[in-house]
C-alpha positions as CSV (number, residue, x, y, z in Angstrom):
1,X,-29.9,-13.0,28.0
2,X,-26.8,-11.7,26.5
3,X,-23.7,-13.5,25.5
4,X,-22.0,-10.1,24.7
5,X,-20.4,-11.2,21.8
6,X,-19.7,-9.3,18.0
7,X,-21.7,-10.0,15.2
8,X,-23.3,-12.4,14.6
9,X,-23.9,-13.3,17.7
10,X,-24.3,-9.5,19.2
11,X,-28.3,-9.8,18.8
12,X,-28.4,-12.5,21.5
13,X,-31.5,-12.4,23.5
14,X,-33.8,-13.7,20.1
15,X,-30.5,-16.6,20.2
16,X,-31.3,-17.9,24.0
17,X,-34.6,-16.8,23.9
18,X,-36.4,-20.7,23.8
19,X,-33.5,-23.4,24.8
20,X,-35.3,-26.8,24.7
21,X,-33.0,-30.5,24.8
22,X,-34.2,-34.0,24.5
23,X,-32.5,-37.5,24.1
24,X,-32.3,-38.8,21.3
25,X,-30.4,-42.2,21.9
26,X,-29.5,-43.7,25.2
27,X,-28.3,-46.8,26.8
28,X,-25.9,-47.2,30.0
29,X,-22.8,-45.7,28.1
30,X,-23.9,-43.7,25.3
31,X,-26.8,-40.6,25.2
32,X,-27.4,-38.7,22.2
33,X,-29.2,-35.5,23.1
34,X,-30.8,-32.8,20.4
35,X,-30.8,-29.0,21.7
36,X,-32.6,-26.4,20.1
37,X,-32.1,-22.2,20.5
38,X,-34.5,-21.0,18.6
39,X,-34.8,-20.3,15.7
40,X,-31.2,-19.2,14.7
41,X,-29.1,-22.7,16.0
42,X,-29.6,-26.9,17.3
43,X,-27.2,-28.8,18.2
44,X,-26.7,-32.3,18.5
45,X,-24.0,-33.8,21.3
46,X,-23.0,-37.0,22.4
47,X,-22.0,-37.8,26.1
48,X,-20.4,-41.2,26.7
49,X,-20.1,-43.2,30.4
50,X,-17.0,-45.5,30.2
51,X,-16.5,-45.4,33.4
52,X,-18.5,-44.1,36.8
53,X,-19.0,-40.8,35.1
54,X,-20.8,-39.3,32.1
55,X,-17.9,-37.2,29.8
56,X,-19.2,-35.2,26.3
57,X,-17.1,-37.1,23.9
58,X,-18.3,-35.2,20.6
59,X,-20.8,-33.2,19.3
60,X,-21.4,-30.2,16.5
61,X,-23.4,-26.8,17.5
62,X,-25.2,-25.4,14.3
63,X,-25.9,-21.7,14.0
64,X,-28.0,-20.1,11.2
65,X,-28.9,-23.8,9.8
66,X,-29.7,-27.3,11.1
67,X,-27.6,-30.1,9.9
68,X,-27.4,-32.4,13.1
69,X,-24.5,-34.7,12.3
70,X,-21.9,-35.8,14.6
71,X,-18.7,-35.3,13.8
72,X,-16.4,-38.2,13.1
73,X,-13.5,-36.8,15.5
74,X,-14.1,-35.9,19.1
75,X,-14.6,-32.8,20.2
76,X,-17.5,-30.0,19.2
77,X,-17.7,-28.8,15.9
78,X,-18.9,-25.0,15.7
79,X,-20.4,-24.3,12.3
80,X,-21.6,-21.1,11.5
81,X,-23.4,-19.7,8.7
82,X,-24.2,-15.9,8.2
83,X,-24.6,-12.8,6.5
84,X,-22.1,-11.2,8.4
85,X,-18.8,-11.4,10.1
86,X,-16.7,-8.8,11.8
87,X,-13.5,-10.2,12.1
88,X,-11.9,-7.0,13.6
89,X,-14.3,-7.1,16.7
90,X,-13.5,-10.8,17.3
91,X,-10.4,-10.7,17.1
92,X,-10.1,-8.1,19.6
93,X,-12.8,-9.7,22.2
94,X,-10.1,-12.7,21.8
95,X,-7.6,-9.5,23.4
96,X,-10.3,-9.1,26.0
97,X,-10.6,-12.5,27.0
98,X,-6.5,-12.8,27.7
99,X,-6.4,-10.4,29.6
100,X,-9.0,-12.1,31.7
101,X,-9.5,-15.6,32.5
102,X,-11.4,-16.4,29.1
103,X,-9.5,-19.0,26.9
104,X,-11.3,-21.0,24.2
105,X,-12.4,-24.3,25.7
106,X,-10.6,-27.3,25.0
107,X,-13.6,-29.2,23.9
108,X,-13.8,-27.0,20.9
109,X,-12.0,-28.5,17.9
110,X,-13.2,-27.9,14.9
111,X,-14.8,-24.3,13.7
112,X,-16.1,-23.5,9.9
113,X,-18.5,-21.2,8.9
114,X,-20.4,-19.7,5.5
115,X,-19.8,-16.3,5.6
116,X,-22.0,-14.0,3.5
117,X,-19.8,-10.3,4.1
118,X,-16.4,-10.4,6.2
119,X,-14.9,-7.4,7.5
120,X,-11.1,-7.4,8.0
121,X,-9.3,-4.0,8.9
122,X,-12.3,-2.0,7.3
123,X,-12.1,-3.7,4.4
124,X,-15.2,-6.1,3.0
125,X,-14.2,-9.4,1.3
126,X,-17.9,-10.6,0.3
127,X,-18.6,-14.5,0.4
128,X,-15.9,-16.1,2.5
129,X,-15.5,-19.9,3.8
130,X,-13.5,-20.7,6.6
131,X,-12.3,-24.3,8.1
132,X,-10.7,-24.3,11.3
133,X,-9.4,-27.6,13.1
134,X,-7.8,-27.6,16.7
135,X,-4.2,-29.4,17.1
136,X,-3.3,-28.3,21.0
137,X,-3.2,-24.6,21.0
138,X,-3.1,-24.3,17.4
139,X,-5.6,-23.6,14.8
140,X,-5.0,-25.2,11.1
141,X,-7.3,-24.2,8.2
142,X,-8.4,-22.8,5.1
143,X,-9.8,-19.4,3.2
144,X,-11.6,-19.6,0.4
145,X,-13.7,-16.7,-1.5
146,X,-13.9,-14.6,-4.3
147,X,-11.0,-12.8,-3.3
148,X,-8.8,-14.6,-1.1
149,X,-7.8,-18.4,-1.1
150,X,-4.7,-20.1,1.1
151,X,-4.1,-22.4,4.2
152,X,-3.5,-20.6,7.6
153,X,-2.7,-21.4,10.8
154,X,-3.3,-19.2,13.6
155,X,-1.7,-19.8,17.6
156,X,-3.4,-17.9,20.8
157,X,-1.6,-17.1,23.3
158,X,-1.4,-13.5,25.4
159,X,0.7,-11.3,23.9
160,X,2.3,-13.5,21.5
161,X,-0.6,-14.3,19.1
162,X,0.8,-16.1,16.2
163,X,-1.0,-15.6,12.8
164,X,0.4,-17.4,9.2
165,X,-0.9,-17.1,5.7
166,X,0.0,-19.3,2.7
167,X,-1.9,-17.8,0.0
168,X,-2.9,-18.3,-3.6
169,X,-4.7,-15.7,-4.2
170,X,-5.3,-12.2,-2.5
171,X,-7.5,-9.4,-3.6
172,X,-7.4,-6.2,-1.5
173,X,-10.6,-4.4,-1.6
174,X,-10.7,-0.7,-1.0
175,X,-11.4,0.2,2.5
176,X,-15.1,0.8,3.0
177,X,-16.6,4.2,2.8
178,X,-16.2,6.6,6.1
179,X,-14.3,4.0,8.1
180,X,-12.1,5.4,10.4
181,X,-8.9,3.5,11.8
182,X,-9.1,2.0,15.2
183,X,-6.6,-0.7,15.1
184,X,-3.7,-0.5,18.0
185,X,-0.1,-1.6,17.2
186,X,0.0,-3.2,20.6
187,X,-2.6,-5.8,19.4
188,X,-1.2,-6.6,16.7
189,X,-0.1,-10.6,16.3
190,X,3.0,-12.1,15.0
191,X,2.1,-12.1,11.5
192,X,3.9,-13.9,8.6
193,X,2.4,-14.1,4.7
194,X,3.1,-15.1,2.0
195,X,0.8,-14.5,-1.2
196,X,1.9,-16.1,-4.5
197,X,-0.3,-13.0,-6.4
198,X,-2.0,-9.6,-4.8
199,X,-4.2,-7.7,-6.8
200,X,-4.8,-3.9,-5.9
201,X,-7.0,-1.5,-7.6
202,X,-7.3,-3.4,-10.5
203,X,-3.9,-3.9,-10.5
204,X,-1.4,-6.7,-10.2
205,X,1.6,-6.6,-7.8
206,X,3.1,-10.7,-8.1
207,X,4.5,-11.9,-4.9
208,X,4.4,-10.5,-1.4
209,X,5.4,-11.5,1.4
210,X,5.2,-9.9,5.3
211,X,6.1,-10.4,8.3
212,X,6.4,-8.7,11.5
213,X,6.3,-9.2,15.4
214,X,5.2,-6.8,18.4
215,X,7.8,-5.1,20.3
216,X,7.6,-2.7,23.2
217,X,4.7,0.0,22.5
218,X,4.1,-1.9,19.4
219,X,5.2,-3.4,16.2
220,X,7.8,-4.0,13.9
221,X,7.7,-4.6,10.5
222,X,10.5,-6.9,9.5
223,X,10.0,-7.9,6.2
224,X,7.7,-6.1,3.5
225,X,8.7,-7.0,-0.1
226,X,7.0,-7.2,-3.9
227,X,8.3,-8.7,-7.1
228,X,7.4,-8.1,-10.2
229,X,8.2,-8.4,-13.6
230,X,8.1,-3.6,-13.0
231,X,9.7,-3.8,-9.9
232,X,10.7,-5.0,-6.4
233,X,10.3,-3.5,-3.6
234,X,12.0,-4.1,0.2
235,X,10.8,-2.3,2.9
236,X,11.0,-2.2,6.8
237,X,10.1,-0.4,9.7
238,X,7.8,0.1,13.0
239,X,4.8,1.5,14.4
240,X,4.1,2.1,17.9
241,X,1.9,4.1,20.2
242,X,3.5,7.0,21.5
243,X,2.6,10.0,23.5
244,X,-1.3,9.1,22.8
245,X,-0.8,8.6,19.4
246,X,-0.2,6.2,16.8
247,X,3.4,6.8,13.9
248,X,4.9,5.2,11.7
249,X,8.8,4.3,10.7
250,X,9.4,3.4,7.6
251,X,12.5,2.0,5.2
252,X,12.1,1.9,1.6
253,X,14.2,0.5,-1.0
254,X,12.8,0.4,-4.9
255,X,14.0,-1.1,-8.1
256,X,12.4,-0.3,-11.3
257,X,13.1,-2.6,-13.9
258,X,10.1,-0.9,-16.2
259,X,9.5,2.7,-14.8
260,X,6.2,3.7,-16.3
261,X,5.1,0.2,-15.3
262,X,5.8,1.0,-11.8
263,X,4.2,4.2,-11.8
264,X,1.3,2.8,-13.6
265,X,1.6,0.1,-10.2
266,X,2.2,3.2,-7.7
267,X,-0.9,5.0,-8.7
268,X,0.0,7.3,-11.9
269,X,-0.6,5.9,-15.3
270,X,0.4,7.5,-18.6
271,X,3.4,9.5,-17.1
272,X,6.5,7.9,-18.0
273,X,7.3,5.3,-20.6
274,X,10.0,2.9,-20.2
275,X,13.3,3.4,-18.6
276,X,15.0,2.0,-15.1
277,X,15.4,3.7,-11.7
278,X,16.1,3.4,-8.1
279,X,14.6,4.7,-4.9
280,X,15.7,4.8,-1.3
281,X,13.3,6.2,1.6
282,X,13.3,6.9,5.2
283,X,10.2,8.1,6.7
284,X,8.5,8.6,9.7
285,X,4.7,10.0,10.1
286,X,1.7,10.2,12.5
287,X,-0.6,7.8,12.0
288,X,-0.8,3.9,10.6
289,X,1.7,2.5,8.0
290,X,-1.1,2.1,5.2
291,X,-2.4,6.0,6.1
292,X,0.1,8.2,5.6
293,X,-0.4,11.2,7.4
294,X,1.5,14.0,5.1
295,X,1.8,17.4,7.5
296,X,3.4,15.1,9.7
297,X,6.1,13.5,7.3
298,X,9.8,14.0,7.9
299,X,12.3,12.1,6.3
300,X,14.7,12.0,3.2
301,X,13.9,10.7,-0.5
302,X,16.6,10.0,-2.6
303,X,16.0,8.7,-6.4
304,X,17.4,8.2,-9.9
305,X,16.1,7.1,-13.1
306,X,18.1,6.3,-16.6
307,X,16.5,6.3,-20.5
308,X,12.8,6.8,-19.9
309,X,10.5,9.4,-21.6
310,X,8.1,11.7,-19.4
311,X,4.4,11.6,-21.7
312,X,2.1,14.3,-22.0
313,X,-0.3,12.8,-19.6
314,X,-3.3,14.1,-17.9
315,X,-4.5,15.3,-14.0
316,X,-3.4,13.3,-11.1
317,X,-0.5,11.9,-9.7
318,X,0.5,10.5,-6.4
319,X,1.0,13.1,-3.3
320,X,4.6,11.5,-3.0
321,X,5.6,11.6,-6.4
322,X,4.3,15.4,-5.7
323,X,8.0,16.2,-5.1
324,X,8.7,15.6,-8.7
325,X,5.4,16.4,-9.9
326,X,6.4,17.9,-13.3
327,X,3.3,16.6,-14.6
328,X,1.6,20.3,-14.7
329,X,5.0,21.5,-15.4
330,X,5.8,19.8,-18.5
331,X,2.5,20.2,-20.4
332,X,4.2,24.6,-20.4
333,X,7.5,23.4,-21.4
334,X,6.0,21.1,-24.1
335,X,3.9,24.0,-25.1
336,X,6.2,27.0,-24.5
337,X,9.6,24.4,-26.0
338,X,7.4,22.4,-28.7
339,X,10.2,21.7,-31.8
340,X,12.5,20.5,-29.0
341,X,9.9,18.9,-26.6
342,X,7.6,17.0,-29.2
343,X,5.1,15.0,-27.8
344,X,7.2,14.0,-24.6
345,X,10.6,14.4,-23.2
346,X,13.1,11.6,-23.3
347,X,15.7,11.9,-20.6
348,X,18.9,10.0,-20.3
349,X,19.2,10.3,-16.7
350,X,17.4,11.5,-13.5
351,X,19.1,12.2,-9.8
352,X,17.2,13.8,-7.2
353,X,16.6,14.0,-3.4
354,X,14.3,15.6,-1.0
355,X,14.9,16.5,2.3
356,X,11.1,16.6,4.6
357,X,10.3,18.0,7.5
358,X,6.3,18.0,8.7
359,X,5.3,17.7,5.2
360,X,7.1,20.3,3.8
361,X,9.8,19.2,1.4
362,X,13.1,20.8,0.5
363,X,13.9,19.1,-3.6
364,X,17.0,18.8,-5.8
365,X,15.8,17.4,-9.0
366,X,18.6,17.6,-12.0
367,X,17.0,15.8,-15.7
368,X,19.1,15.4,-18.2
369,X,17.6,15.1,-21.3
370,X,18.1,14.4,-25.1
371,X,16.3,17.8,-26.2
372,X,17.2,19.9,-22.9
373,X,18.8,19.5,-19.6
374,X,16.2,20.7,-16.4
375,X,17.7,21.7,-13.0
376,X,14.8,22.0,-10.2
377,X,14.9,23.5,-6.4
378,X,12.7,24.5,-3.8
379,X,10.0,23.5,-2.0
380,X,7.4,21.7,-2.3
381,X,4.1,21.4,0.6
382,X,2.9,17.7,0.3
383,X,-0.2,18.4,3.0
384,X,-1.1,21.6,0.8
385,X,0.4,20.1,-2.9
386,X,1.6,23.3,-3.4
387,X,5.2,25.0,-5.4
388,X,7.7,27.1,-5.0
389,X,10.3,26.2,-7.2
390,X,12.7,27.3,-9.2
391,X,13.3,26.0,-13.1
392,X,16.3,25.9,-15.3
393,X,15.7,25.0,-19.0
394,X,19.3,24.6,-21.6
395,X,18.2,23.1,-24.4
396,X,20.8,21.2,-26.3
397,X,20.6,22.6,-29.8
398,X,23.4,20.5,-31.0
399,X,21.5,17.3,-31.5
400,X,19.2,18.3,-34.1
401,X,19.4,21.2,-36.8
402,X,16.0,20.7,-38.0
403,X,14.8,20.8,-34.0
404,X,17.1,24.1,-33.3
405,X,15.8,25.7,-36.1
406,X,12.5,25.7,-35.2
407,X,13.2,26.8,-31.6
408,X,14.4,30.1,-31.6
409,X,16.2,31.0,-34.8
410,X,15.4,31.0,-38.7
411,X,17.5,27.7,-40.1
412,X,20.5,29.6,-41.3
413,X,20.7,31.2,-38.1
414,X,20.6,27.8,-36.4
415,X,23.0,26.2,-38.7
416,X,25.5,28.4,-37.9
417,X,24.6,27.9,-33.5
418,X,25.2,24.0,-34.3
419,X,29.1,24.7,-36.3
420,X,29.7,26.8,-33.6
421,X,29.5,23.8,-30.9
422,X,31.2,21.7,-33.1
423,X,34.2,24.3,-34.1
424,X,34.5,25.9,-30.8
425,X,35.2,24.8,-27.3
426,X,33.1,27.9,-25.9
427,X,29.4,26.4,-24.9
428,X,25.8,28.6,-26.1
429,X,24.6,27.4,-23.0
430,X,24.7,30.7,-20.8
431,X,22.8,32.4,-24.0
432,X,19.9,29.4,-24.3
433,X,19.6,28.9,-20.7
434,X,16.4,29.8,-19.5
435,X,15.5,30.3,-15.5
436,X,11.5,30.3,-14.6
437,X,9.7,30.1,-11.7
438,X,6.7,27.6,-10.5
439,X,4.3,28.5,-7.8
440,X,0.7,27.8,-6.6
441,X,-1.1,24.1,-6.5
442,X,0.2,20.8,-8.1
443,X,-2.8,21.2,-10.2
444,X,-2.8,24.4,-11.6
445,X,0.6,25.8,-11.4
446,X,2.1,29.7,-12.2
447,X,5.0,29.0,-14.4
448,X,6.7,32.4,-15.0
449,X,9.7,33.0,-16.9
450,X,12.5,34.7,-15.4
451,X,13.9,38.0,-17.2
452,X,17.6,37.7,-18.5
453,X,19.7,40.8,-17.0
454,X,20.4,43.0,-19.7
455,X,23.9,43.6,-20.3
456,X,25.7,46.9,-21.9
457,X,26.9,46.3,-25.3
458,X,31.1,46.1,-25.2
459,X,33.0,47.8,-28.3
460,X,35.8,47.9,-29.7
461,X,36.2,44.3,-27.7
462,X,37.1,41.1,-29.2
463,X,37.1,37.2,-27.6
464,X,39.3,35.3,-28.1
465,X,38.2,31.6,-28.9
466,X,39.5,28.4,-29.0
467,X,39.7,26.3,-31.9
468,X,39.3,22.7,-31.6
């Protein structure tokens, strides 16, 4: 016999295999009787006769251990204990069973269960204990484990499945090794939570709150924000099934109150210290909202970013920072502009866009910077993580002596650069500005240096300058 259930009740036939039921207790209004399925659960149910009529008044159905105690309210109690829970298939036999005449029986108030691994959207929890009690159509309760911990409530009705999460505590593991997406935005519930602290990756992102509800073809996210003491973040958007396939719409605002923090947050450590910025996003993509699909990306990026300091820092940085991945790019300039460069480059202020189209971005990055001023354009290939860009490099002599100097020039020679700025209007600029191109992988970049034009030598000419 199957019951043609998910785990774990999918192994089914050892389950019904040996059914056997005697009373325990009875009188004219009141019989106690004890069932056992074999091994794996008993239960123990009351039927009561107030009338002409025997009615079950209460009862609790034990699976994977015997306990065989009534329950104080009426109804039957379903208590569970096992290894293993997938809550992804369950949830979607509840999707089978509205669209047929299946509906959870009213009898059934109360269900809790020990759960030794629980899967939820490919992703394993461990040890998780859940209480659920029945008021009408609605399911009140509590989560408690290791890595999550909260009240919920959870309503079930076709097509307008309501699920609510007031949590603690959150802890997002990673998603588990080879598993492949399946969900469909057309399942997905009305969902509202709210988690006091969510911890990533061994990271912690505060408050965060989500909510969302389906629409035609799918669902729309109406509210994803976090706050933090590095940032908050706002963001909105949809995700539908369309032409056979699944995409994604998305709206992104971003404050950074601590930049490097954030980055630190956003998956790249070690690349920028301090300083403030802003982001603004609109994308749209092929795939889920949490699995960004990049050589199907289009969309615009706009940012900006005030007193920070890019770090020499080491491999690896997030695909979408890839647009102003100057990671590879700065370790040559700190190399091939040390006196100016130092250990890092502070910069006073950062603008840039991007401009995408199936993954393949068209950038405007301008960084202007204590030691030197940086103008970047071209294109970048986020599926690929590949350059082609072009570089401009004026370093601005006139804020140290010492750091000019040791540039270019012997001191004397860069003494008499720094009276120049300060005595004439006329900029050095055009004679320090240096143009170089960047091509191949985000990794491993080809940073080439463009040749100046040479210029005839003029005689007999003199300019005229400007005194201030």
């Amino acid at each position: 016999m199957s019951l043609g259930y998910p785990v774990p009740l999918a192994k089914s036939a050892g389950f019904m295999k040996k059914v056997t039921a005697r009373t325990l207790k009875s009188n004219k209004q009141r019989q106690l009787i004890v069932v056992n399925m074999g091994r794996r659960a008993s239960g123990l149910f009351e039927f009561i006769k107030p009338q002409q009529s025997w009615t079950f008044s209460r009862g609790t159905l034990d699976i994977g251990h015997k306990r065989r105690r009534l329950p104080k309210t009426n109804g039957l109690h379903i208590s569970a204990t096992a290894g293993y829970l997938d809550a992804d298939a369950w949830y979607y036999q509840v999707i089978k069973k509205q669209r047929g005449d299946g509906e959870v029986p009213a009898f059934i108030t109360r269900i809790s269960g020990n759960i030794g691994a629980l899967d939820i959207f490919n992703r394993r929890y461990g040890k998780t204990y859940i209480d659920l009690s029945r008021k009408r159509n609605v399911w009140y309760g509590s989560v408690r484990s290791k890595r999550v911990r909260g009240q919920m409530r959870l309503a079930f009705a076709p097509k307008k499945n309501d699920f609510r999460f007031n949590l603690a505590r959150l802890v997002i593991p990673d998603p588990k090794p080879g598993a492949k997406d399946s969900h469909d935005p057309r399942n997905v519930p009305i969902l509202f939570l709210k988690a006091a602290s969510v911890r990533y990756q061994n990271k912690e992102y505060g408050a965060v709150r989500i909510s969302g509800w389906p629409i035609q073809h799918g669902w729309r996210l109406s509210r994803f924000d976090i706050n933090n003491k590095a940032m908050s973040l706002k963001s909105t958007g949809k995700w539908v099934w369309r032409g056979g396939q699944q995409w994604s719409e998305n709206n992104l605002t971003l404050t950074a109150h601590d930049l490097g923090n954030t980055l630190t947050l956003l998956g790249s450590p070690g690349f920028v210290k301090g300083g403030k910025g802003d982001l603004m996003a609109r994308l749209r993509w092929r795939g889920a909202p949490y699995e960004m699909h990049y050589p199907s990306m289009s969309g615009v990026v706009e940012f900006k970013a005030r007193s920070g300091r890019f770090l020499q820092v080491k491999e690896g940085i997030g695909r979408m920072l890839g647009v102003l991945n100057i990671t590879s790019i700065m370790r040559y300039l700190i190399f091939d502009f040390r006196p100016i460069f130092g250990k890092g480059f502070a910069f006073k202020k950062l603008d840039g866009n991007v401009s995408l189209v199936r993954g393949k971005a068209k950038t405007s990055i301008f960084i202007k910077g204590k030691s030197a001023h940086l103008d970047i354009r071209g294109d970048v290939n986020l599926a690929a993580e590949t350059y082609n860009l072009v570089m401009g490099v004026t370093p601005q002599l006139a804020g140290s002596v010492a750091g000019a100097g040791a540039l270019l020039w012997n001191p004397a020679t860069a003494f008499w650069l720094w009276l120049s700025q300060k005595m004439f209007k006329r900029k050095i600029d055009k004679k320090t500005h240096t143009l170089y191109t960047i091509k191949g992988t985000w990794k491993d970049p080809i940073i080439k240096k463009i040749p100046k034009p040479k210029t005839a030598p003029t005689k007999n000419k003199t300019e005229e300058v400007e005194f201030e």
